[in-house]
Each structure stands twice: as C-alpha cells, then as structure tokens.
N, C-alpha and C positions, 0 to 999 in steps of 0.2 A: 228386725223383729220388734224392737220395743217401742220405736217413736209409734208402731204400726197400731200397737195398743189399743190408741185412742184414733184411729183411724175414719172411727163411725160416728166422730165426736167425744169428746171427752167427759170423763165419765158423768158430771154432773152440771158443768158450767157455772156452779155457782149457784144461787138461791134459788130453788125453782118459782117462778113467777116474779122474780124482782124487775129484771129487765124491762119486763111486757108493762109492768105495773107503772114504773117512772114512766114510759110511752105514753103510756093513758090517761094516768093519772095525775101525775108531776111533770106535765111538757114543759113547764119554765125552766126544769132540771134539765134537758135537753137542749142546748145553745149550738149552731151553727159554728164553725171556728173555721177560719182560715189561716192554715198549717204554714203557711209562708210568711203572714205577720206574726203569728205568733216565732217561727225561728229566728224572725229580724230583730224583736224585740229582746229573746233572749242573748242575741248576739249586741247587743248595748248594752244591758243590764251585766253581762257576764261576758266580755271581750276575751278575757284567757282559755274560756271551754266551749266547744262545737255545741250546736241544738243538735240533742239525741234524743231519737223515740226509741224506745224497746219494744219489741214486737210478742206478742204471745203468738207465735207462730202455728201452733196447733189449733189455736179458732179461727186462721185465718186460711188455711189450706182450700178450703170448702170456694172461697171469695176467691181465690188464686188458680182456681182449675177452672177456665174458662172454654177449652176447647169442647165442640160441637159434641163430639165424639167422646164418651167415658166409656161406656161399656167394652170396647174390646179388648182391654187390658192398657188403656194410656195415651195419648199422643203428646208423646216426652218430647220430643224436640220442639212441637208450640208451645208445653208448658214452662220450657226453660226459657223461649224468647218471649212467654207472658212475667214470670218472675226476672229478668233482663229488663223489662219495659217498667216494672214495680219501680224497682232497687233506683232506674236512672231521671224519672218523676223526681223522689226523694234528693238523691247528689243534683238536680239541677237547680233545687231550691237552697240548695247548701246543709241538708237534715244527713245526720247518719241515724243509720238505723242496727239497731243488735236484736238478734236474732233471737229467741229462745226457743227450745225443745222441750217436752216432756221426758223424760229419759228411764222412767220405772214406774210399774201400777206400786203404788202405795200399798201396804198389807190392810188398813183400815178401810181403802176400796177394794177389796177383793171381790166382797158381794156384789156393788154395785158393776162390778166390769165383767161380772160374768151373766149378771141380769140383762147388759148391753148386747152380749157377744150370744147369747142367746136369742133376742129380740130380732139381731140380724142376722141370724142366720133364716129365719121366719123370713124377712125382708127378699134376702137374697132367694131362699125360696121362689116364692111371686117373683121376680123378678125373674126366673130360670124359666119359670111357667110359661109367663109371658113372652119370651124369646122364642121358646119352641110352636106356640100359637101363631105368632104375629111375623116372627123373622124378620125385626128391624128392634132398634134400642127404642124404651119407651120413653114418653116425656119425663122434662127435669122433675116430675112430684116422685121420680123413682128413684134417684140421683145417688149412687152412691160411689164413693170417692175409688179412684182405678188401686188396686192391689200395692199397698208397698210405697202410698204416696208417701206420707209422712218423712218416710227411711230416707227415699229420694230427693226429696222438697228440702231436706239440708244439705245434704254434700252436692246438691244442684246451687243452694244459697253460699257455700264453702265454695265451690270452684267458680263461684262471681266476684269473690273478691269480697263475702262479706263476713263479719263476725257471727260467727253461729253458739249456740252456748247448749250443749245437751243437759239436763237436770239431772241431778240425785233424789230429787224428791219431785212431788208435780210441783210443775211451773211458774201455780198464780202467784205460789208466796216466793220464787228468789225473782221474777219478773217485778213485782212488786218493790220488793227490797232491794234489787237495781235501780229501778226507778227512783227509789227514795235517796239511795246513796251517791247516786252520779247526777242529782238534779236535770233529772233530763223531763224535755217538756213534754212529755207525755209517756202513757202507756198504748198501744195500738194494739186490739183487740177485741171479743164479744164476750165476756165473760162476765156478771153481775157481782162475784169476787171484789173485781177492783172498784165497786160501787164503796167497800165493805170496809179494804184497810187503806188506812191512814198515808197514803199515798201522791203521788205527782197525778196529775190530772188523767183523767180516762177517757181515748177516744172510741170512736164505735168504725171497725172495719165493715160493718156492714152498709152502713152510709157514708162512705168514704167516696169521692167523688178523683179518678183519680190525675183525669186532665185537668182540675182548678186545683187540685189538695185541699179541700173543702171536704170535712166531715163534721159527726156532730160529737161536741162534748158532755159529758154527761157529770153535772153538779151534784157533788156529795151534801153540799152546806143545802141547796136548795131540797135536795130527795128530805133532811134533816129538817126542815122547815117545814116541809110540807107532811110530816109524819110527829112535830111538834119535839122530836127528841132531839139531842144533840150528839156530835160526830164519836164520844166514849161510849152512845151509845151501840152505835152501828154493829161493833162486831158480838155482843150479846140477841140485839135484834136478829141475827142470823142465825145463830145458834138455835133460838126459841123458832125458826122458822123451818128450822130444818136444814144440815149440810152434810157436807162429807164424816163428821166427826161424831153430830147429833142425831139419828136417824128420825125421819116423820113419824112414823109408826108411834116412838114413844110421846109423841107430843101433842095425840089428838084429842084427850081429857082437859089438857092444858088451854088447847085452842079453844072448844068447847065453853071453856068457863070463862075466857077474855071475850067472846061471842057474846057471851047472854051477860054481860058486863059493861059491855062498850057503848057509848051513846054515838059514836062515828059509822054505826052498822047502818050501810044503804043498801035497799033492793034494788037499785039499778046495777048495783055491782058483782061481780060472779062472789062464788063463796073464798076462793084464795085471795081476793082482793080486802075484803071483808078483816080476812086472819091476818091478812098484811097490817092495815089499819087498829083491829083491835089490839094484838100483842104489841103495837108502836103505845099506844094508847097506854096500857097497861105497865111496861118499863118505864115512863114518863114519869108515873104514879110513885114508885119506889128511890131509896135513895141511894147515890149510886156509889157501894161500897160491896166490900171482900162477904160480908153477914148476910146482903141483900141476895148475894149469887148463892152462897149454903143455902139460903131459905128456899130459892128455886130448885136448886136440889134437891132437898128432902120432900118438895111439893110432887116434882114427875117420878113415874115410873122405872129409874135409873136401876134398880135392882143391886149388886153388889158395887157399883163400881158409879160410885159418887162421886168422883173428878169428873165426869163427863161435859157439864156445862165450864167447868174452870180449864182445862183443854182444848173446847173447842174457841171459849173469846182468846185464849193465850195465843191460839192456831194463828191468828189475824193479827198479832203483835209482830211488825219489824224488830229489827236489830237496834236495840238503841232507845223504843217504847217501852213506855210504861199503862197500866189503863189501873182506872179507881177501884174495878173489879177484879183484883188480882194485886194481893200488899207483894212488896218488891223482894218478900225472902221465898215468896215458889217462883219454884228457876223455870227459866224457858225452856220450852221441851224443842222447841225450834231450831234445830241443829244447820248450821249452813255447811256447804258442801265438801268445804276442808274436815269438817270435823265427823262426819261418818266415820263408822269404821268396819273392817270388815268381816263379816260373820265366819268366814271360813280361812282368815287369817292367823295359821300357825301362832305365831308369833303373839301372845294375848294383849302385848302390852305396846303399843309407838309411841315410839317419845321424840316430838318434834323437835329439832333443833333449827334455829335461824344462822344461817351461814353469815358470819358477822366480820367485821376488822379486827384481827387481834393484833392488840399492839400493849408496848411494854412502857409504861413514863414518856407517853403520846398523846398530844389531845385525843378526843373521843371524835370516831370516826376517822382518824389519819389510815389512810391505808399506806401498807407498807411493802414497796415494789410492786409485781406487774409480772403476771402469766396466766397462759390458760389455764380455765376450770371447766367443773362440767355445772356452773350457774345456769349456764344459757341452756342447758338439757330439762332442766329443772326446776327455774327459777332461782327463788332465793331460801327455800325449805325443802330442808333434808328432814327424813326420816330414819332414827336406828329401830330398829328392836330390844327390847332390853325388857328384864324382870326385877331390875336392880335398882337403888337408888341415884345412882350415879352413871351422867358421862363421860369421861376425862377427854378431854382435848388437847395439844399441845400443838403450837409454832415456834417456828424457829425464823429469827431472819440477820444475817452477818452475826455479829456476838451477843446480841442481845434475843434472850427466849423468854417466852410465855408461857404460862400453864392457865389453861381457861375451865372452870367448874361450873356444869350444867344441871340442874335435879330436875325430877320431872316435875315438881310443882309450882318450877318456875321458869317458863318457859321463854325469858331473856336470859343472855348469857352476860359476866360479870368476868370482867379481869378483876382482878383483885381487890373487889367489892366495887366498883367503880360501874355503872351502866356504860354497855356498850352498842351504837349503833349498828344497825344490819345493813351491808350495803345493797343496793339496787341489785337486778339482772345483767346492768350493762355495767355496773361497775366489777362487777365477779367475772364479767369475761374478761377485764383490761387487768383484772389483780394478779401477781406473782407472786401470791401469798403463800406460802407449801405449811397445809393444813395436816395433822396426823392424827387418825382416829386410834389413840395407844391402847386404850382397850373398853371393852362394853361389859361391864360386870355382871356374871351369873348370865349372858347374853348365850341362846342357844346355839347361835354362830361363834361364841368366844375362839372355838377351839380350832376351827377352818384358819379365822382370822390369826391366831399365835401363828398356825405354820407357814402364812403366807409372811410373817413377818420374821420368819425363820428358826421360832421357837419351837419343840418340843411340842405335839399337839396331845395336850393332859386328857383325860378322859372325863376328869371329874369335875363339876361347877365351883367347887372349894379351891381345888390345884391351880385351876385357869382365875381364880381372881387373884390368887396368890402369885402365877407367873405372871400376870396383867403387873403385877404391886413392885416384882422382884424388877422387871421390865423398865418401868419411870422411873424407879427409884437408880438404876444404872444410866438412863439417860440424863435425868438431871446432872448425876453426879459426872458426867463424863463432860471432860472440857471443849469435845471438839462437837461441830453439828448434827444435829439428831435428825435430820430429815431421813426417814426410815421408808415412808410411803408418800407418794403427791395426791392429788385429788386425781390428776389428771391419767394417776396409772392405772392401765386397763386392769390389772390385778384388783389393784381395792376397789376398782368401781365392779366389775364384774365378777367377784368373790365373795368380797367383802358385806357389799352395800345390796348386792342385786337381789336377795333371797326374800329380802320384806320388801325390796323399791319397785317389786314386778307388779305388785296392785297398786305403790302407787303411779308409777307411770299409765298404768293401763286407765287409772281414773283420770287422769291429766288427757289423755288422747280422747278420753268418754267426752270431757264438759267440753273438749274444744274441737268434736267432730272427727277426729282423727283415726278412730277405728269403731267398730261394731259389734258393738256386744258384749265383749270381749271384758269389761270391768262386772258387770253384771253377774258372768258367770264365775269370776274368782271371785268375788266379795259375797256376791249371797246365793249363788250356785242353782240361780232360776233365771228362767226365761220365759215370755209370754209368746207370742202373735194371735194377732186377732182374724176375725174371719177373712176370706180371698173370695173369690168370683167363682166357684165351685159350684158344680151341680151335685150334689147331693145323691141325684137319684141315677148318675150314670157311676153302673158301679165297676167298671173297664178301668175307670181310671180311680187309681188311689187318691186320698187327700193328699194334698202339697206336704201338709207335716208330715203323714208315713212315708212317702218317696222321698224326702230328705232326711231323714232321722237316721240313716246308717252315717250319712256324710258327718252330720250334728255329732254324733257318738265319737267319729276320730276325730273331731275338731276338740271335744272335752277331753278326749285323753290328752293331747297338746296340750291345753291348759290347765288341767290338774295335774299337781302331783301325786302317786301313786304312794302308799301307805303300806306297810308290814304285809307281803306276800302277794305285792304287785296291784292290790285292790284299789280302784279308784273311789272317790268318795260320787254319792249319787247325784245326777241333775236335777230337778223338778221344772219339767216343762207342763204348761199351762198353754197349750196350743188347740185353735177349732178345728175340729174337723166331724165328718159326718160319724158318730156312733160315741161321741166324746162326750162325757154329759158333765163334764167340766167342774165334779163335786169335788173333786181332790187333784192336786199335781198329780203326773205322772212320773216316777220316778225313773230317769234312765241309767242305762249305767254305762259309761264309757267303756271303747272298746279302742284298743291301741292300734294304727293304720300299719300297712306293712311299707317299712321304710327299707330300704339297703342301709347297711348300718346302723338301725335302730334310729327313735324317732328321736330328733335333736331337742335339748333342752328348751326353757325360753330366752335364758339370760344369750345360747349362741341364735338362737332367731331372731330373735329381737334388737341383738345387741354386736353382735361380732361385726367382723366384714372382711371382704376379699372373694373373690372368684368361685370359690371353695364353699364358702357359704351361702353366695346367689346362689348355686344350684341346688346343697339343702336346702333352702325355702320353696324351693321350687318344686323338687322332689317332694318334701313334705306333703304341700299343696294339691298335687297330682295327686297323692297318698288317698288324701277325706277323700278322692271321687274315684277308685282303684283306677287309677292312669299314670300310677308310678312308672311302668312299662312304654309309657306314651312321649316322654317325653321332648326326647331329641325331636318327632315330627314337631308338635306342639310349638317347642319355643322356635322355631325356624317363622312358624305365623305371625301377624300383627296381634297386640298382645291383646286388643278388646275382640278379633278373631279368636285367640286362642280361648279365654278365657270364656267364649260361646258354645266353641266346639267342645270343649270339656265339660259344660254345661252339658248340651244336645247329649255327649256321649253317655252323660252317666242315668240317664233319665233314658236312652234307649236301653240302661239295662235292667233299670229299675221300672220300667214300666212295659210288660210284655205286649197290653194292648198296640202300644204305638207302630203305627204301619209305615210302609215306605214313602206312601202321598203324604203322609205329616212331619217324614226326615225332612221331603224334596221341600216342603213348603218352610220349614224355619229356616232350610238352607240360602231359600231363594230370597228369603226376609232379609238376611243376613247381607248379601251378595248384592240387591237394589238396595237397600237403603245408604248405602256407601254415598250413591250420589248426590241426595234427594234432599232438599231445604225442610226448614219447615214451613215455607210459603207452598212448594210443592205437595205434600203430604197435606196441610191444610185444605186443599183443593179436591184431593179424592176423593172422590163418592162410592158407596156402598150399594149396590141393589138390595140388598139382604146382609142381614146379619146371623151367621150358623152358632148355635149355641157350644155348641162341642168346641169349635173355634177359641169361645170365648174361655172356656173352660180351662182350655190349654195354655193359653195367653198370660192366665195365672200364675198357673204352675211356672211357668216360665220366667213369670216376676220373681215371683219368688224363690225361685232358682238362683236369679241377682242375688238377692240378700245371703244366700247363704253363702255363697261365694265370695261375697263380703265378708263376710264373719271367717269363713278359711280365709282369707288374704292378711283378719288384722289377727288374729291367730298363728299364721306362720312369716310374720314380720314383713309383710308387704311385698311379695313377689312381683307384685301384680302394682301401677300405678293405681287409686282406687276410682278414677277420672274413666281407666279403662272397661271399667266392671260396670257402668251405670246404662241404664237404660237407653237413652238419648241415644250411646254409641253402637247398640245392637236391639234395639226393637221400638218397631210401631204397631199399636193398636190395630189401624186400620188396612195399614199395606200386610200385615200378620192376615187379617182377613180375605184379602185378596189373592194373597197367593194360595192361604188354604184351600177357598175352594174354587180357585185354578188346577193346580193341583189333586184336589179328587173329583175333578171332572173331568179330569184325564189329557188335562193340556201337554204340549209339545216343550220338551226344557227348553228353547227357545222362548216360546211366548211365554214359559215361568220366568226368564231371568231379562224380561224385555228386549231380548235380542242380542246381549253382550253376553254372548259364548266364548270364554276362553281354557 
C-alpha cells in the first residue's frame, strides 16, 4: 500500500523546473561520467570500502518497467529478469547498489498527494475510455505504471540478493544522508532535491546508458556558477522557489518583485526560467546570515507561522551540517529513522539502552565469557519503556558483579562512572554475558515483570518501585549468584521486553523490507494506496479498497490492541476509489476475525514457535479472508497456489458480479503459467485488449498486497517470495485466458491441453 503511494511519481520531485532549467540552461552542469572509471578510481583512493551508488528507487521504477505490455495489470516475470539484468550491469563493474524506498506520505504532503491522486484518476479515466474505443493498450504518452509496482519492485529487489531500505520519512533526505555518510560515489536517481543538498555527486537514471554505464552527472558547483550563488546558498534558493515545505502560492508577490528587479530577465526564456534566474540573483544580493532569512520572512505572506522559510533551508540540512542561515542553537527538526516515535505507543516514554560489556576492574570493552543473546534479533539497541528516571541493570559473572546505571538523559551506559563500550552485533552473539533487567521504575510493565521474577505482583507504581528497591537491595547483599533472568530466556524476552519491542521490531522489518505495512499501522494508525487500473464507470465491480476493507478490518484487529470494553482504536485509511473525494481519512474501525480459540496475541505470532503455533498463523491468516474453515484443503497446496486460491475465494464472495468464465480464467492463469518463462510470455501477442479484463487484473494485484500485509501481520505463514506476483499472475496470459474463456472455449484449449 505505501511504497504504492507515490506510484504515479512522486509527489513533487523536487523543485519544479530545476532539472529542465540545468538541461537548457546550465549544460556545462551536465557532464557525461563513466560509472566504471569512476568505481575504479574510487577503489584506489579508498582500497578498504566497495564503490556504492544508492539508488532512489522510486524515480527509477518508471526507467525499470520496460516490458511492451503495461496495461494488463504487469508482466512480472520480464520485469524481474529486467531488474536481474539492472542489479548484474552494476556487480560486473564491481558497484553495489542500496536500494531506497519511500515508505509513508509525509503529513506536510498530504495536499500535494491528494492533488496527484486526483489528477490520476482523470488520467486513468481517458485511459478506460480509450480501451473501450480502441481495444488495444495506447501508446507510451498514456503510460502508467501496472498496479502495485512500487510494493513489488522491492521485495523483487529483496529476493535478488539486494539491500533494500523502506523509509520513515520520503526518501530524498535519508538517500541523501546515505550518500553522505558512507561516501559512496553517487546518488542514482531523477529528482532536482539532490541538485539541492550538500551531498555525494548526482547521477541522472534517465540517461543512464545501461550496456556502457555511461550516464550523465549533474554539477551542483557548476548549476552555482552559472546562477552566480554559492553551494549555502542552494537550499534557501529552493525554498524561495517553491517545495515540499514552502508552498508556490505564497511566493508569487515575491517572484513578482525579484522580476521587475533583475537585470538577468531574457525574453527568450519562459517565465519559470526567468524566476529561476531572478530570485538566484536576488539571494546573491543579501548577506548570508540567520537576520537575512527573518527578513525574508516577515517580507512573504507567511501568515501565523513564521518558521516556514527556517524549516524548510533546515529540511536540506544532513546529519552533521550546519548552514550561515540557521545559528547552531535551532535544533534540527530532521529526525533519522531511529529516532521517530510512535504516535499510538502506550508506552509515552523509550528509553534506549545500548547493549554494552559490563564488566567489573576490566579494561573498557573486555567482554566477559560467551553465550547466546537475542543481539542478533535486534542488533545492538534495546528499548525499555519507562516513565521514571532510572534503569537499573545488573551482571553477574563467577564472583565478581556489577551494577550498571542508565538515565535517560544520557544515553551511554557508565560502570561506575567509567565509559563503557557497546559491543557489535556479532560480538553479542559470541557473549555469555547473563545480563538482568532488575527493575524499570514507575514502568507500566513493572508489575508483569516482579512476578515473572517471582515477586508479589503490587498493584501500585510506589509498591513495585519499592519491591524493585527491596529486590537489589537482597541481591547485592546475598553472597551467592544473582543470575535471576538471562536474555536469552523466552520469559523475559516475550514478557518482559515484547509489549513496547512489538513496534520496534515491526519498524526494523519496515526499513529492511521484511514485512508490509505493518509498522505504519501500529505507530501512526494510517495507511494510504494510491489509485489502481479501475474503471470507474463499471459499477459491477467494487473498488479494490471496498472489496478488501473487511479483510483490512481483521488484519487491524491483529495488530491493535483492544482497550477498556474490547474497543479498538480507529484506522485512518486514505485509499482511491471511485466516489472517494479524498477530504479526510476514513476512519475504520477494526473488527476481530473468528479464530477457534480466539485470535492469538502478536508477541505468540510473531514470536513463539513449534507445530502448535504454525497452524495459529495459519489459521489466523485463513481468519482476515473467512477461510478459517478452509484449511486442511488449503495447506495440502503449494503455498503460492494456496495463497491464490484464498485469494480467488475470498473475492468470489466479496464480489457478487464475478461469473464462472472469470473463476475458469484466473484458474487457467494460475495452472499455465507454472510453466512459462519470461522469454515465453514476452513473445505472446494480444489481438485485443478487454477492458473489464484489465480491471480485474487490478483488483487482483492488489489482492497481493493485502495478502501481504495478512502474512506480515500474522507472523509469516506464508514465505513472502510465495505471495508475489511473478509466482501467480501475468498481465497478458490473464488476458488470454479471459477472453478464451468468455468465448466459451473448451477447458482443454483453456489449460492448453494439460488436463489433469
């Protein structure tokens, strides 16, 4: 749903007209580069680290969907052996490439994504039109990307073997701030953004050549030359130009007066090139300090909320920058993706702790013994919950203990007053450290945690800091070993620790492609998708989001928890469909699936294991599409069979129009493509293309996704390799069998002759 967002492009690209501007008007900014001298040279200069591009993957989708065919809803298996042909271009030259995602509309775009998502459905429109007229897909000037690319375009990039990175915020600024932090030779992308900040160099995917690796670079010093300013001042120049933060609108009094001011004003040039020019002109003029930008502000139309230009040059600030336009005591609002938190998290307060070596009259970093931890679950930061000032930690190892004191305002841990190193990932898998969380003071969990540690479970915040106090204060004093709890015991990690670590794990699987959706909805209890391939005006068929929104319903009752008389808290989906006028979220309200047994928590879905619990996941899963009852046939199937036919099933109930010529033809889809390359499926021709077809074909994608989001919702029943497109549907064989199928063919000539 969310990569799918920006699916029609993204909401703004960047400065509108900059790109085009440097084309035209600054081509010395524009340098030819060949991506192979450049990796070679980086591999001298920097012998210990690989040449890395980072990709903004979202401007590149469009350049990555090559095949003939877009309109019938995809042809996934050429597009994965077209990104396969990408990914081994780059490792022949010796380049890794990292991945990035968009991974949430920002609240500051709200307007601007529902302006897009409005726009295209206009789009999509004419293009329904035209399908019902013509009966064949129109030329590329109609082009729009198959349903669901986005979603797929990374766990297609994930199951090649590459690094994928979903976002917490859009993309341009942690792709940016990647770039900048891991010195990699470039950014790979179309976005005018990375013209903007203070960055590693910026390629262009649009001229990107991909048999030489020959693309062109685009020169921030030269764009700065050629507009007379310099590189402090670029992210101000944007701002006055218009972006994501500054809206146009307020800026056209502004423009106006740098206009009839500028002596750089040429008639050969359109008017935004003009404004490009004169506002360069006019910042040039000024000196460039924190008083120069107030003065800008109280000059525009800003109305109550006079940070607007100090937010939005701050927006372009990496991790680490400073700019003359901004003194160093306003803090960055730039939050990187550790440091979110989450709006619907119980819990108001985490307090990170760095999982570290304690040790007792030991150099700093000795570790001391060797056993499994759950590092390797987690890395090397833990989260507690807590409302208190204090975390108390203790180790113990043969006769000598530790006591380690954590506040939250300081977020290194100190043996006794000493700095202490954190150790790595792979050192906390080799450590036999037995670490004891003794208590979390005023912590809402206090009181779980006392009795799994065998104490009395007090009712009151006062009692349980006072048993937490009564607690140390008998372990210290006791002469023999206090190892009370290990890390590695399923009790404290699935007691203990699980009740705040459920969002963060879920955010950990978000940035690294590992499930769907699924952090989004426990942290800020919204979802978006953007429009599908829907006709509009066939009104037989529901939109994709009303035919899945009961499924959506039990999937949030699985991840929310339910509140004082079983009440969930509400969704807000921001989903197209036809009659949606997209002014306000929709508020849903979960509704609990019928489990046998009642629906399993998330710390035993997520987290248990054994026999016992495969089948609740599974049951669950069955649950969001009422095919609890289904089961036993079900798992008897191959699992991207099964997980098509619970598909097909739940959509035959949820959609009364659907006939038996539309069962036979997703079935037959199913059944040939088993065998079929993407060389062979590249070769099929279409006489005609049925609009209804295409229609369906959507709905169908997007049946994927949600099936997604049930799988990383009820702990992965399902491998999620088996759920992807590629292994149950093509565009264009979709086509053929449909209307084989309602022309009333023979199941023979539907299943090409393999009758069994």
């Amino acid at each position: 749903l969310l990569s799918d967002c920006c699916e029609f492009w993204r909401s703004a690209m960047g400065v509108r007209g900059l790109q085009g501007f440097v084309a035209r008007v600054c081509p010395d900014a524009c340098k030819t580069v060949d991506l192979r001298e450049m990796a070679e040279k980086h591999r001298i200069n920097h012998p210990d680290s690989p040449p890395v591009i980072v990709v903004d993957a979202m401007s590149c989708v469009r350049r990555w969907y090559t095949p003939e065919s877009w309109v019938c809803g995809g042809q996934w298996r050429e597009y994965l052996a077209i990104l396969e042909d990408f990914i081994n271009a780059f490792m022949a030259a010796g380049i890794k490439l990292v991945f990035y995602f968009d991974g949430v509309v920002e609240e500051k775009k709200r307007e601007e994504w529902i302006k897009r998502r409005m726009k295209n459905t206009e789009e999509i429109a004419t293009l329904f039109q035209f399908l019902k007229t013509h009966r064949k897909q129109p030329g590329r000037e109609m082009f729009v990307l198959p349903s669901a690319l986005p979603t797929f375009t990374r766990f297609a990039l994930k199951s090649l073997g590459q690094k994928t990175v979903c976002t917490l915020q859009e993309a341009d600024f942690e792709v940016a701030a990647y770039g900048l932090q891991h010195n990699c030779i470039g950014i790979l992308g179309q976005d005018s953004d990375y013209l903007i900040y203070n960055t590693c160099p910026y390629f262009s995917i649009e001229n990107l050549s991909l048999d030489r690796l020959v693309t062109v670079m685009y020169s921030r010093e030269v764009l700065c030359h050629v507009l007379g300013i310099s590189l402090t001042h670029l992210p101000l120049f944007a701002c006055l130009l218009g972006n994501d933060i500054v809206p146009e609108s307020l800026l056209e009094g502004f423009w106006h007066k740098c206009l009839t001011t500028s002596p750089h004003r040429n008639n050969s040039y359109n008017r935004r090139t003009n404004i490009l020019l004169s506002v360069a002109n006019y910042i040039s003029k000024i000196p460039c300090s924190y008083s120069s930008l107030k003065h800008l502000e109280e000059m525009l139309p800003l109305g109550s909320d006079k940070s607007l230009l100090c937010r939005g040059v701050n927006s372009y600030l990496l991790p680490g920058q400073q700019s003359p336009w901004i003194p160093p005591n306003v803090i960055n609002c730039q939050m990187s993706s550790l440091q979110q938190e989450s709006a619907l998290c119980q819990d108001k307060e985490v307090f990170q702790v760095t999982l570290v070596s304690l040790f007792l009259k030991c150099p700093v970093g000795q570790i001391m013994g060797s056993s499994s931890c759950i590092g390797q679950q987690l890395g090397t930061e833990m989260y507690f919950p807590c409302v208190q000032q204090q975390v108390l930690l203790m180790a113990s190892h043969t006769d000598r203990d530790a006591l380690v004191l954590g506040c939250l305002n300081t977020p290194r841990v100190l043996d006794w007053g000493y700095e202490v190193e954190s150790l790595s990932g792979s050192a906390l898998g080799q450590s036999r450290l037995p670490v004891l969380l003794v208590g979390i003071l005023h912590c809402l969990r206090a009181a779980l945690l006392l009795s799994h540690l065998g104490c009395s479970r007090p009712a009151d915040p006062v009692v349980a800091e006072a048993a937490c106090s009564q607690l140390l204060e008998r372990s210290i004093s006791s002469s023999s070993e206090y190892i009370l709890l290990l890390f590695d015991s399923s009790l404290f990690w699935r007691y203990c620790l699980f009740p705040s670590l459920n969002k963060q794990l879920a955010k950990e699987q978000h940035i690294h492609s590992e499930n769907y959706s699924v952090f989004n909805i426990l942290s800020n209890g919204e979802v978006e998708c953007s429009n599908s391939l829907e006709d509009d005006y066939d009104t037989e068929i529901p939109g994709q989001a009303l035919i899945y929104r009961p499924a959506r319903q039990h999937i949030y009752s699985i991840l929310l928890e339910s509140g004082k008389g079983g009440a969930y808290p509400l969704v807000k989906e921001w989903f197209v469909y036809f009659g949606n006028p997209l002014k306000q979220p929709e508020l849903i309200q979960p509704v609990r699936p019928s489990v046998t047994g009642g629906t399993p928590n998330l710390k035993t879905l997520w987290l248990a294991k054994g026999p016992d619990v495969e089948k609740q996941r599974y049951s669950t899963f069955l649950a969001c599409f009422y095919l609890q009852d289904e089961m036993e046939e079900l798992q008897a199937l191959e699992a991207p069979v099964a997980g098509f036919c619970c598909l097909l099933a739940y959509l035959m109930m949820q959609v009364s129009s659907l006939s038996l010529e539309d069962l036979n033809a997703f079935l037959a889809l199913l059944l040939c493509l088993k065998g079929k390359s993407a060389a062979q499926l590249t070769g099929l021709q279409l006489s005609q293309v049925d609009s209804r077809a295409v229609h369906l074909g959507a709905v169908l994608i997007r049946g994927l996704t949600t099936l997604l989001l049930a799988n990383s919702a009820c702990g992965s029943p399902f491998k999620m390799d088996d759920l992807m497109p590629w292994a149950v549907f093509d565009g264009k064989l979709f086509q053929q069998k449909y209307q084989q199928s309602h022309r009333g063919c023979s199941v023979e000539e539907l299943l090409e002759g393999n009758v069994s």
